[in-house]
MOPAC internal coordinates of N, CA, C and O (Angstrom, degrees):
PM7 1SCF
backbone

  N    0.0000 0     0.00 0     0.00 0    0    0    0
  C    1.4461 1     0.00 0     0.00 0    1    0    0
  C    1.5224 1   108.51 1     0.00 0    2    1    0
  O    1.2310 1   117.69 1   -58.74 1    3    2    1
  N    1.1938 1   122.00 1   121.26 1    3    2    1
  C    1.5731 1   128.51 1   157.02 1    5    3    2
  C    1.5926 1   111.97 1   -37.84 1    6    5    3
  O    1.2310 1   131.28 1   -37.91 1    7    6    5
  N    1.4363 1    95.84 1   142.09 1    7    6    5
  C    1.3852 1   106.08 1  -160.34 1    9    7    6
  C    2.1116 1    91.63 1  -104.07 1   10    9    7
  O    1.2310 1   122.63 1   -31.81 1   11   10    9
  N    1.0175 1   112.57 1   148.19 1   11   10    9
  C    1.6442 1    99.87 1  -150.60 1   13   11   10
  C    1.6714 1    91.28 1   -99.79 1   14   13   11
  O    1.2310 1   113.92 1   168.86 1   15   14   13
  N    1.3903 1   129.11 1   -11.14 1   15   14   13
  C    1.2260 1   120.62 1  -173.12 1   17   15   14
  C    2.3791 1   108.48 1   -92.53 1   18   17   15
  O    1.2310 1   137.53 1  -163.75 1   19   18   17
  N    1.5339 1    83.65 1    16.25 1   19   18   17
  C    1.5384 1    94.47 1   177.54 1   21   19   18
  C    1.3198 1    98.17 1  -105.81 1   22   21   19
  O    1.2310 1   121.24 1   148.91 1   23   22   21
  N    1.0818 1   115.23 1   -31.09 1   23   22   21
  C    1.9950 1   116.29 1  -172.04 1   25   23   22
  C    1.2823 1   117.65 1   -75.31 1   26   25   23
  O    1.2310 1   119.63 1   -53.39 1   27   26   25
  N    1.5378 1   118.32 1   126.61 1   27   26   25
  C    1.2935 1   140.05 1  -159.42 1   29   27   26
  C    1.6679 1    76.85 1   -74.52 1   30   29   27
  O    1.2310 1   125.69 1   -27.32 1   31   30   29
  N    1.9738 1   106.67 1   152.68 1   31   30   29
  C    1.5201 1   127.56 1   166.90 1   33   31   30
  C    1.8815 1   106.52 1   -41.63 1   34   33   31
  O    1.2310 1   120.80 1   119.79 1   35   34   33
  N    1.0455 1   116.08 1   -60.21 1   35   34   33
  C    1.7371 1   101.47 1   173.25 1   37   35   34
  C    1.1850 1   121.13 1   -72.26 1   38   37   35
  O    1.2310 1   122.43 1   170.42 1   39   38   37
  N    1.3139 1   112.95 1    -9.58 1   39   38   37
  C    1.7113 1    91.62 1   161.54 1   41   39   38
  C    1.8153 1   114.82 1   -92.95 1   42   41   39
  O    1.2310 1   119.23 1   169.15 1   43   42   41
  N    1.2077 1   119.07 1   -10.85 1   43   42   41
  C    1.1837 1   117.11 1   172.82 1   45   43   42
  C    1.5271 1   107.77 1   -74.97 1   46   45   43
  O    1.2310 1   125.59 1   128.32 1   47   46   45
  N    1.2067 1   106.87 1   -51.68 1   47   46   45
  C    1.7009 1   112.25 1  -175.50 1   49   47   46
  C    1.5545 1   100.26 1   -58.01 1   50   49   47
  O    1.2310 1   108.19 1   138.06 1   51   50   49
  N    1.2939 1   139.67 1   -41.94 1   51   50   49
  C    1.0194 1   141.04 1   158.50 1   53   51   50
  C    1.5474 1   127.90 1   -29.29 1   54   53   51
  O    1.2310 1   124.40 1   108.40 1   55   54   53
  N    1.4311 1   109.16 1   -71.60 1   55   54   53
  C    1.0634 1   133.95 1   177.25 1   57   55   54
  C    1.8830 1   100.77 1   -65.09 1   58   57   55
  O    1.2310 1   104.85 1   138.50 1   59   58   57
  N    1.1280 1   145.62 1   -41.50 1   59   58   57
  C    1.2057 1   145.36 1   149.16 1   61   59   58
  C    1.6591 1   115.11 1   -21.83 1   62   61   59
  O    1.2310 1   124.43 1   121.02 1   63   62   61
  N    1.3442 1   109.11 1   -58.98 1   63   62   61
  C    1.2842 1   125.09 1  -179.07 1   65   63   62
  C    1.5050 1   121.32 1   -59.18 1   66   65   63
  O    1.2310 1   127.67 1   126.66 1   67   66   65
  N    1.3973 1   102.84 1   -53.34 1   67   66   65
  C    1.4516 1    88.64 1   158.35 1   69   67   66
  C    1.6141 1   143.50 1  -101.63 1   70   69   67
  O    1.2310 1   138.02 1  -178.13 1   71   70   69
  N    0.9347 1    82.69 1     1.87 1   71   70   69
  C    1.5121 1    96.72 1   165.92 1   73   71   70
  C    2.0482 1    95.36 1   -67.39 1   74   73   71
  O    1.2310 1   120.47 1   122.40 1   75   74   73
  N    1.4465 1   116.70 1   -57.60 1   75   74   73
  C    1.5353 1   101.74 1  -176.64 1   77   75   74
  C    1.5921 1   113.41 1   -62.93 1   78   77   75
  O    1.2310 1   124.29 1   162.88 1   79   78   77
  N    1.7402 1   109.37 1   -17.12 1   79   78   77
  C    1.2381 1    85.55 1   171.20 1   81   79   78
  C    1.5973 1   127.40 1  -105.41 1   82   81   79
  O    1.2310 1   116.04 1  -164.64 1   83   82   81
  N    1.2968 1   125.13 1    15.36 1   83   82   81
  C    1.4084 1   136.43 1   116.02 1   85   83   82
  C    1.0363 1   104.32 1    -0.44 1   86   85   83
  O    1.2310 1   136.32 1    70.62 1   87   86   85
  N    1.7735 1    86.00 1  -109.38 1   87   86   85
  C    1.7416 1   103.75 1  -169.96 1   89   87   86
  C    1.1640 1   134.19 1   -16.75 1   90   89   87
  O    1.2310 1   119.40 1   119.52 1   91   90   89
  N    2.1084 1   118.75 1   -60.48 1   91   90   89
  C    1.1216 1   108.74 1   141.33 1   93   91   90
  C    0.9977 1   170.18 1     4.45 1   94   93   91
  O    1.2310 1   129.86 1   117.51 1   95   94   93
  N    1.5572 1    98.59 1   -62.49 1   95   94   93
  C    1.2026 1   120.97 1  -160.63 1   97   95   94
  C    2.1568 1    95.44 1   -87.73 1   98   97   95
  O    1.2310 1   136.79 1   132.21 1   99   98   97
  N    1.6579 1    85.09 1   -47.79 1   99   98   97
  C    1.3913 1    76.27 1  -172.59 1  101   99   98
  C    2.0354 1   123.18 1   -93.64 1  102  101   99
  O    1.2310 1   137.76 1  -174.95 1  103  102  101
  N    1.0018 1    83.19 1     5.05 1  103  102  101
  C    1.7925 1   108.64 1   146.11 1  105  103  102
  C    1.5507 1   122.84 1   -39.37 1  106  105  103
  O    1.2310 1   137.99 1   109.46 1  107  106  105
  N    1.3735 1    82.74 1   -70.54 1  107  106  105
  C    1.7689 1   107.51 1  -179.40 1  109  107  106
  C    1.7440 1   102.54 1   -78.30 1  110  109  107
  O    1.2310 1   110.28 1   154.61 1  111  110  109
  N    1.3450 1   135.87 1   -25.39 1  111  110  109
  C    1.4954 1   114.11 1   160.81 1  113  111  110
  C    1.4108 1   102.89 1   -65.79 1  114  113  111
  O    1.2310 1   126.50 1   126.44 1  115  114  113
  N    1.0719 1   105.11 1   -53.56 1  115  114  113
  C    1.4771 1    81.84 1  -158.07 1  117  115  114
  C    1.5262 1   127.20 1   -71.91 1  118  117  115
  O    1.2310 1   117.42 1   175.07 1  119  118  117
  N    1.4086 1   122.51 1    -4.93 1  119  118  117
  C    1.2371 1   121.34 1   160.82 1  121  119  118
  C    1.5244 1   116.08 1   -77.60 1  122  121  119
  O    1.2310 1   122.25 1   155.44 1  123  122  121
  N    1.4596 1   113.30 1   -24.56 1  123  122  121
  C    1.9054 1   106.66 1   163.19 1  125  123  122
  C    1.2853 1   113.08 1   -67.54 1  126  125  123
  O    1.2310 1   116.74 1   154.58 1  127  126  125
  N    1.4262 1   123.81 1   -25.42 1  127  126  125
  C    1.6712 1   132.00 1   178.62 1  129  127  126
  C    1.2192 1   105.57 1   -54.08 1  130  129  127
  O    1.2310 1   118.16 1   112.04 1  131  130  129
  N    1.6224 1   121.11 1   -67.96 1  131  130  129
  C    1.2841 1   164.85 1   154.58 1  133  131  130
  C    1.8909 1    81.92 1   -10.38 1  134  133  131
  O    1.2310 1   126.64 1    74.83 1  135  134  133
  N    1.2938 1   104.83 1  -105.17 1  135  134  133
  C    1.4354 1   110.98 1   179.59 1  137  135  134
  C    1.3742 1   141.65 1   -39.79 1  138  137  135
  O    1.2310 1   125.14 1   173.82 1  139  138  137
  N    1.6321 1   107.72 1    -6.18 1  139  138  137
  C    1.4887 1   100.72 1   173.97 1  141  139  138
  C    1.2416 1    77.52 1  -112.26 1  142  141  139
  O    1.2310 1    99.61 1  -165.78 1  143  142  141
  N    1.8981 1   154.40 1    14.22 1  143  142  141
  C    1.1567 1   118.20 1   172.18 1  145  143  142
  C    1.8407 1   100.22 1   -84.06 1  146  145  143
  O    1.2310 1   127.74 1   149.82 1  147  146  145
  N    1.8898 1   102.71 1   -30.18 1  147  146  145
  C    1.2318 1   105.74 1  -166.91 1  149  147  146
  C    1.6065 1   106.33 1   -59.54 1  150  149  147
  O    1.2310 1   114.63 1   143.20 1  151  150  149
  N    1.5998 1   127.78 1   -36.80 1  151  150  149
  C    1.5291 1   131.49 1  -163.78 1  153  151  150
  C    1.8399 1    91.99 1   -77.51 1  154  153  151
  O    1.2310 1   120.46 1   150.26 1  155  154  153
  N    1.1763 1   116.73 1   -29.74 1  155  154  153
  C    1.5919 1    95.83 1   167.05 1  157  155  154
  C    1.2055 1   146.14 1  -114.76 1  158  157  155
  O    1.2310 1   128.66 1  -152.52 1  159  158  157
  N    1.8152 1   100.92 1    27.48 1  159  158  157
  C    0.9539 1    94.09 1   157.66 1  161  159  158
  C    2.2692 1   110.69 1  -122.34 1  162  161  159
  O    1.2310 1   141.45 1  -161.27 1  163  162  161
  N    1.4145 1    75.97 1    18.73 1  163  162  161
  C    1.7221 1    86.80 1   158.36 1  165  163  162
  C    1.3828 1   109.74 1   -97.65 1  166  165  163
  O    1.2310 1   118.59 1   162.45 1  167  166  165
  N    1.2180 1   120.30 1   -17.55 1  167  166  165
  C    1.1140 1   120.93 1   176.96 1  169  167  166
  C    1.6700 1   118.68 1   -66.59 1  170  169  167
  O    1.2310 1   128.62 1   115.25 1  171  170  169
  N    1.0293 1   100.99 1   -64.75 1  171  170  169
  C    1.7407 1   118.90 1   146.08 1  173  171  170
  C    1.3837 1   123.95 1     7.05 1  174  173  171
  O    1.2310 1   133.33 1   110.63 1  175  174  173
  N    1.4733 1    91.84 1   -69.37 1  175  174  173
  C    1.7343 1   112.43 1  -172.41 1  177  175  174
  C    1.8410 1   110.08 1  -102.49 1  178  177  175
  O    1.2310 1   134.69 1  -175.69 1  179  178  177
  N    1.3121 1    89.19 1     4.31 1  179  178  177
  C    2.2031 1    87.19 1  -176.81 1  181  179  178
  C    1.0001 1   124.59 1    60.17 1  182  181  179
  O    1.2310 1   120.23 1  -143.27 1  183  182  181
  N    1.8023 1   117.17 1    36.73 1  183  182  181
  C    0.9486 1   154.56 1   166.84 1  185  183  182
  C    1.5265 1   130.74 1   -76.87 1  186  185  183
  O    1.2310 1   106.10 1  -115.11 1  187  186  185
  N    1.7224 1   143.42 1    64.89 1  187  186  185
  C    1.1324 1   152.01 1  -145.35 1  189  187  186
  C    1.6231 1   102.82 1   -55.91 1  190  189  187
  O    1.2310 1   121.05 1   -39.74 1  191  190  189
  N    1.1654 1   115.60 1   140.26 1  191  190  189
  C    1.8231 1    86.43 1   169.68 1  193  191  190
  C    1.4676 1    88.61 1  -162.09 1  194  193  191
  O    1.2310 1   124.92 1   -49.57 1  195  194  193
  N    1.2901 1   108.16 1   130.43 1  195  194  193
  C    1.7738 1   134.79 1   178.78 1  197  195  194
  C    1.3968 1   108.78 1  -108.15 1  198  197  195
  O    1.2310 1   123.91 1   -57.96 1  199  198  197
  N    1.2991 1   110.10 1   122.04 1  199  198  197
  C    1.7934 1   120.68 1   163.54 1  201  199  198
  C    1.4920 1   112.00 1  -103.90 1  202  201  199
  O    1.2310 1   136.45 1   -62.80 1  203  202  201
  N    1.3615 1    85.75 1   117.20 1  203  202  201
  C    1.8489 1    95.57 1   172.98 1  205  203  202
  C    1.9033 1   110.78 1   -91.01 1  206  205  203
  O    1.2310 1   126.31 1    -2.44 1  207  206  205
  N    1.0487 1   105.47 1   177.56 1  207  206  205
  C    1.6360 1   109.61 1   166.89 1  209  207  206
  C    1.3864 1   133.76 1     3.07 1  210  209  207
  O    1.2310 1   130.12 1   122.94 1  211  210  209
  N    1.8227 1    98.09 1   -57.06 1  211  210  209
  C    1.9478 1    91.02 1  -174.35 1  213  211  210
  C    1.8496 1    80.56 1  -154.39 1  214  213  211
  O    1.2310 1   138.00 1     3.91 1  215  214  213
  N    1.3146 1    82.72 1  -176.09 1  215  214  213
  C    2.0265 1   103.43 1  -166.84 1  217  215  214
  C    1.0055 1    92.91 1   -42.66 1  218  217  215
  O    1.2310 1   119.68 1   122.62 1  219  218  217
  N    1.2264 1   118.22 1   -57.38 1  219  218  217
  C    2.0493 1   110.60 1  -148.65 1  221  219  218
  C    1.7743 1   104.31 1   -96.83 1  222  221  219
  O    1.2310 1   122.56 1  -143.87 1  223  222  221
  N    1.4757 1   112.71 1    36.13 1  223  222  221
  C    1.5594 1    93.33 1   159.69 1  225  223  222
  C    1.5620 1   110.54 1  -136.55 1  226  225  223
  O    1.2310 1   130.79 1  -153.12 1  227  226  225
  N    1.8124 1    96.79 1    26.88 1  227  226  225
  C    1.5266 1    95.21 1   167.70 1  229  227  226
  C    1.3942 1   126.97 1   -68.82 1  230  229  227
  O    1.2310 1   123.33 1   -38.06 1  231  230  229
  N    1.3452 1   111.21 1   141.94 1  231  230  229
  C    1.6590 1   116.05 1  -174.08 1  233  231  230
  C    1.2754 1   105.76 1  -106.50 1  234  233  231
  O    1.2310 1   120.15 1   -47.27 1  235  234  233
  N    1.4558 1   117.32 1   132.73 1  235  234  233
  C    1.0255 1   130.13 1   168.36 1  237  235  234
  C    1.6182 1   113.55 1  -114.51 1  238  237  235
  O    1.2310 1   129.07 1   -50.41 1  239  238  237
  N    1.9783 1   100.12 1   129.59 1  239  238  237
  C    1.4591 1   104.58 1  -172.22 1  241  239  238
  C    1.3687 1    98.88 1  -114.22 1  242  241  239
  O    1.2310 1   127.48 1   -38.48 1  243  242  241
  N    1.6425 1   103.22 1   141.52 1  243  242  241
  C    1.7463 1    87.29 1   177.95 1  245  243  242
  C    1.9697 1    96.08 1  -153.10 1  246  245  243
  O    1.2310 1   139.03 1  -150.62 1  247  246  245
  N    1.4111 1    80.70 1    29.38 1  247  246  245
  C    1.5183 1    80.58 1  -177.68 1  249  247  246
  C    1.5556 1   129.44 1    82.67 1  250  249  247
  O    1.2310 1   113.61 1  -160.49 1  251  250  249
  N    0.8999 1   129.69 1    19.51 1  251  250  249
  C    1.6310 1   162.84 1  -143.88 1  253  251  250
  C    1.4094 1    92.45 1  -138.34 1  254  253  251
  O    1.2310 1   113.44 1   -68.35 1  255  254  253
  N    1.7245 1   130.00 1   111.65 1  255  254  253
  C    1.3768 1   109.99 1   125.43 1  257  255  254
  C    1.1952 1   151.74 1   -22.16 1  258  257  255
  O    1.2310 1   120.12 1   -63.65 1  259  258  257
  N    0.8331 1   117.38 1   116.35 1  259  258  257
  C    2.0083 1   114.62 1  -161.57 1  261  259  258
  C    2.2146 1    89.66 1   -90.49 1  262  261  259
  O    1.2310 1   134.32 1   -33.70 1  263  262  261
  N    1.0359 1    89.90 1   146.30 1  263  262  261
  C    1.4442 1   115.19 1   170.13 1  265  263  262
  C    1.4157 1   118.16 1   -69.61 1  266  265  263
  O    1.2310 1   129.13 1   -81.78 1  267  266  265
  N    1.6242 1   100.02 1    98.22 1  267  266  265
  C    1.5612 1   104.94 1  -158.97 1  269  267  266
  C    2.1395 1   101.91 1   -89.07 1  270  269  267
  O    1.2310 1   132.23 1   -46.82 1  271  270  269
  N    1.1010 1    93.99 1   133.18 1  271  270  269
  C    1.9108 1   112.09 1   172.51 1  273  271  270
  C    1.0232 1   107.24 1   -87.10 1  274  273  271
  O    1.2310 1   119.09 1   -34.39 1  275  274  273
  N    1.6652 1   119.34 1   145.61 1  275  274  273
  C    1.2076 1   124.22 1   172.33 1  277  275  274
  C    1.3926 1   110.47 1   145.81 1  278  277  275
  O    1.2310 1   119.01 1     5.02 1  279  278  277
  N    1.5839 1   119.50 1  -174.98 1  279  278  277
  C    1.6640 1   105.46 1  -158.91 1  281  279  278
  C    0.8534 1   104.01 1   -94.99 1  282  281  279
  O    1.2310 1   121.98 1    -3.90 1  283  282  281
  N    1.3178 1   113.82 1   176.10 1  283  282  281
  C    1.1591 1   149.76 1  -117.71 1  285  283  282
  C    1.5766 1   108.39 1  -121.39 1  286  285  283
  O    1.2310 1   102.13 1   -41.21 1  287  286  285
  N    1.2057 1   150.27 1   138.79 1  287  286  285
  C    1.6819 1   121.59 1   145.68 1  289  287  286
  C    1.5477 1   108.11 1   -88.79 1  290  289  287
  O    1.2310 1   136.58 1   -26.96 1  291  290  289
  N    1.6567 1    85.51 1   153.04 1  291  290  289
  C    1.2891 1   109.64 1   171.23 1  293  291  290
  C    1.6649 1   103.89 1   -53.31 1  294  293  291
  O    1.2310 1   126.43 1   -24.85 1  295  294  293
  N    1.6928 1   105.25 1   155.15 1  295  294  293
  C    1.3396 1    87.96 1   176.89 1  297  295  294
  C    1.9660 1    84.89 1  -151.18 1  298  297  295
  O    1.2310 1   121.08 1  -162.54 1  299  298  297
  N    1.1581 1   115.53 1    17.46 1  299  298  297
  C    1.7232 1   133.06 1   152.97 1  301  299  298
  C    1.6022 1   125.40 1  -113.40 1  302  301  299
  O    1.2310 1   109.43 1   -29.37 1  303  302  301
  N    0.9419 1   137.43 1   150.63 1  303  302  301
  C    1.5846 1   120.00 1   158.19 1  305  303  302
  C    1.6920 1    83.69 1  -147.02 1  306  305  303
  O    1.2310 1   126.74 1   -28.76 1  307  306  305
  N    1.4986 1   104.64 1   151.24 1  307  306  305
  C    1.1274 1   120.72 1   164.83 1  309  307  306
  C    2.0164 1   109.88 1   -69.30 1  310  309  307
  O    1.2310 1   117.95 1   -39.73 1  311  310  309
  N    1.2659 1   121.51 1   140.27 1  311  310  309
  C    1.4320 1   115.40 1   165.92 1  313  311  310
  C    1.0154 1   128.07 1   -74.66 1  314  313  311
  O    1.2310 1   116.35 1   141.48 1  315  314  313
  N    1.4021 1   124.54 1   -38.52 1  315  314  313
  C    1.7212 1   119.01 1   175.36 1  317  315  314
  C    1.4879 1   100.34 1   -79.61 1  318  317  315
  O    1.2310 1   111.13 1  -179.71 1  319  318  317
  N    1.4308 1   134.29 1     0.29 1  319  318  317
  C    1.9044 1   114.00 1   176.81 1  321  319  318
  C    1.4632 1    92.31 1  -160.26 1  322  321  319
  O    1.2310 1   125.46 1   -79.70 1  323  322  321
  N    1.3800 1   107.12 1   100.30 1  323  322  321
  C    1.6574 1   108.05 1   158.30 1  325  323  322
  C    1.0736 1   126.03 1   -65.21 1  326  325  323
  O    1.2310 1   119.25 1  -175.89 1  327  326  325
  N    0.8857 1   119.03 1     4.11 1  327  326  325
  C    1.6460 1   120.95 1   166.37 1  329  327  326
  C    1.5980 1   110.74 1   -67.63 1  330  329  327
  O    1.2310 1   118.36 1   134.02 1  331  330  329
  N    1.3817 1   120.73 1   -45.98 1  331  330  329
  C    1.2885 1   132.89 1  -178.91 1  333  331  330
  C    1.8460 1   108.60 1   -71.79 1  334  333  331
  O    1.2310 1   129.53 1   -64.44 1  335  334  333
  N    1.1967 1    99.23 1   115.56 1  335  334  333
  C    1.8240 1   103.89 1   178.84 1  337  335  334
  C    1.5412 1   113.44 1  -137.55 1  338  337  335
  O    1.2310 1   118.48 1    -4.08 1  339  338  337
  N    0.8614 1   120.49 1   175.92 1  339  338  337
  C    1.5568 1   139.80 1   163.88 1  341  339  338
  C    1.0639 1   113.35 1  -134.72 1  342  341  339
  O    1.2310 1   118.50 1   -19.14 1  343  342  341
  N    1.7230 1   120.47 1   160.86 1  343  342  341
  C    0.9815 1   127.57 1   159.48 1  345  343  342
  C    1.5830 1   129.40 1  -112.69 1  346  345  343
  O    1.2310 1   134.87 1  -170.19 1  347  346  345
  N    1.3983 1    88.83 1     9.81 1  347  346  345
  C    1.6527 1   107.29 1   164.03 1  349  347  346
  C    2.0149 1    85.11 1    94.62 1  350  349  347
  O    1.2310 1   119.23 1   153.22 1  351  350  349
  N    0.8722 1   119.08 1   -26.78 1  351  350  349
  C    1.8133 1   105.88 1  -174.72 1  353  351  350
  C    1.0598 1   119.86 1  -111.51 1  354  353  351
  O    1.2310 1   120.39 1   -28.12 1  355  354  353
  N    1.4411 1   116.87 1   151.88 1  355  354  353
  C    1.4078 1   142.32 1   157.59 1  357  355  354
  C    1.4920 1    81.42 1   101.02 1  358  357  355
  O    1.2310 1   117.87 1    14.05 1  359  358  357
  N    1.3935 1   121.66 1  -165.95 1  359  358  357
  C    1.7114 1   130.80 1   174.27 1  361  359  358
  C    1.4559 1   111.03 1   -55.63 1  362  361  359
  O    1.2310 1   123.88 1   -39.75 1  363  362  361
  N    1.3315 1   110.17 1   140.25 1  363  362  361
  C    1.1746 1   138.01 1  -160.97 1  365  363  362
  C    1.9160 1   103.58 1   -79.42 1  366  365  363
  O    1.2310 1   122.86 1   -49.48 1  367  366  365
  N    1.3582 1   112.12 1   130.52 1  367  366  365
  C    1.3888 1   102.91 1   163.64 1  369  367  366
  C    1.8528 1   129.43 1   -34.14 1  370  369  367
  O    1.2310 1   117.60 1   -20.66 1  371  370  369
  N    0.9923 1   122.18 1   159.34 1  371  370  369
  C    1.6327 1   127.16 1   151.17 1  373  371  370
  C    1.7914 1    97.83 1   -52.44 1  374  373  371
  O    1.2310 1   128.04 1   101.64 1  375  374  373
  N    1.3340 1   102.13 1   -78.36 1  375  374  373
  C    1.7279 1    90.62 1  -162.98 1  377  375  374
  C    1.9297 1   114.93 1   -49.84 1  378  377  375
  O    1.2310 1   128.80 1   157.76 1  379  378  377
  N    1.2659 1   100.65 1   -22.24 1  379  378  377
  C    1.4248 1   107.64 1  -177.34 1  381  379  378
  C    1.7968 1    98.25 1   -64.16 1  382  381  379
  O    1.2310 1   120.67 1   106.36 1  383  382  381
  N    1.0176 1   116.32 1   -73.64 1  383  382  381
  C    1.5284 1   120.61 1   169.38 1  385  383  382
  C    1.6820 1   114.49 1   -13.91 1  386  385  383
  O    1.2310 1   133.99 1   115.25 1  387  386  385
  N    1.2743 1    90.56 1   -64.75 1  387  386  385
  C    1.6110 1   117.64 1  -173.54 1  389  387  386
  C    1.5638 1   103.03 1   -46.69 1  390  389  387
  O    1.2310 1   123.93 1   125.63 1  391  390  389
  N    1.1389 1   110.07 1   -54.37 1  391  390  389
  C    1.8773 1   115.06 1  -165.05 1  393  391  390
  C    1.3318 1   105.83 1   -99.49 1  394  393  391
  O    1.2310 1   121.20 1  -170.76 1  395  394  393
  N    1.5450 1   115.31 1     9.24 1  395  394  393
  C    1.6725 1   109.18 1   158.51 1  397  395  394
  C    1.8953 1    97.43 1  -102.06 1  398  397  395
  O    1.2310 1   119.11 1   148.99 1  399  398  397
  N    1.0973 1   119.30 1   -31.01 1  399  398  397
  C    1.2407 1   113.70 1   170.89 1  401  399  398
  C    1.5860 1   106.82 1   -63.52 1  402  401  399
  O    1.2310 1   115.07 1   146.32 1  403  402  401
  N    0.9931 1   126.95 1   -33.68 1  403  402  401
  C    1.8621 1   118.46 1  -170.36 1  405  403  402
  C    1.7090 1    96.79 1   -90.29 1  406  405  403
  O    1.2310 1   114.31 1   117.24 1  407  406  405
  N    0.8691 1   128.39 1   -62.76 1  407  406  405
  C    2.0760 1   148.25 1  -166.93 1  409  407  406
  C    1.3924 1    89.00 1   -75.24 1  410  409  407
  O    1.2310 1   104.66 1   129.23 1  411  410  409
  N    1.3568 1   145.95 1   -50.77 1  411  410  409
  C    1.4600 1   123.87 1  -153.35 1  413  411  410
  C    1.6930 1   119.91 1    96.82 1  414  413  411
  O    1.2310 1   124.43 1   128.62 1  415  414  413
  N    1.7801 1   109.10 1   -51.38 1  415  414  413
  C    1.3271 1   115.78 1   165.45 1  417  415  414
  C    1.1948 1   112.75 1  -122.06 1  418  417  415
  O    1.2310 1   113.57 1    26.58 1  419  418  417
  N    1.3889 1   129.78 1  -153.42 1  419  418  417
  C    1.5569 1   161.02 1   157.17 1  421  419  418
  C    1.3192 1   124.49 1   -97.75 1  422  421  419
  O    1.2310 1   126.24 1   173.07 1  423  422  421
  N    1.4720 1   105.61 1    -6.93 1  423  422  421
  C    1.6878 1    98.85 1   160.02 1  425  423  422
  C    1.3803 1   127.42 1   -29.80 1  426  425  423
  O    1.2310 1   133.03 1   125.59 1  427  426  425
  N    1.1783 1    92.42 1   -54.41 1  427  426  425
  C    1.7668 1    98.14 1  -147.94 1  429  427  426
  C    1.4828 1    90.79 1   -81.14 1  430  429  427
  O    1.2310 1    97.47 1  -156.70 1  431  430  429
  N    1.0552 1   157.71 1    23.30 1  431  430  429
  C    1.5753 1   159.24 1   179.94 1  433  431  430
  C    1.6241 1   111.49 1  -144.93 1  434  433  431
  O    1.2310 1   122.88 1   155.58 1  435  434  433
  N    1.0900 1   112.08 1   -24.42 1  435  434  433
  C    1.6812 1   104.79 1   157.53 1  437  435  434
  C    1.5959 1   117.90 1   -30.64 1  438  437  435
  O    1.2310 1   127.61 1   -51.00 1  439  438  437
  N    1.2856 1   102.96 1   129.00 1  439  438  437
  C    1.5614 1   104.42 1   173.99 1  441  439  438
  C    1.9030 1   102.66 1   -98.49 1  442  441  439
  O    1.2310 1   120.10 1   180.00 1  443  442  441

């Protein structure tokens, strides 16, 4: 092995270069390795399984409803302006504040 304090600046910068593209290179086998071990051994069990883009947006189907995101209903509305609502979560509106300070509860704005 070449001893690296003999190598002129372009051969180091050189040698830098591929050495990262090595790495790379064998980066990317081994996550196709990785992935045809994962497709057979989902395969195995009748287990669907989709790879998107990068590691963390593989989907796994296994027949299970997946836990769907998304909004919310309101489950307050103010009475003088329906425009103003809650959905009962996370921190509470100003007017929500406001009409437990005047009323005491949230009765009276329950939808």
């Amino acid at each position: 092995m070449t001893e690296l304090n003999k190598l002129s600046l372009d051969e180091l910068l050189s040698l830098q270069h591929r050495a990262a593209a090595e790495v790379t290179a064998r980066q990317s086998a081994d996550k196709e390795k990785a992935k045809q071990e994962i497709l057979a051994l989902a395969s195995k069990y009748g287990i669907e399984v989709k790879f998107g883009g990068s590691a963390s947006s593989a989907t796994l189907k296994s027949g299970k409803a997946a836990k769907k995101s998304g909004t919310v209903a309101a489950k307050y509305r103010h009475p003088d302006n329906s425009a103003l609502t809650w959905t009962g979560r996370g921190r509470s509106p100003i007017w929500v504040a406001e009409w437990k300070t005047k009323h005491g509860s949230l009765a009276g704005i329950t939808i």
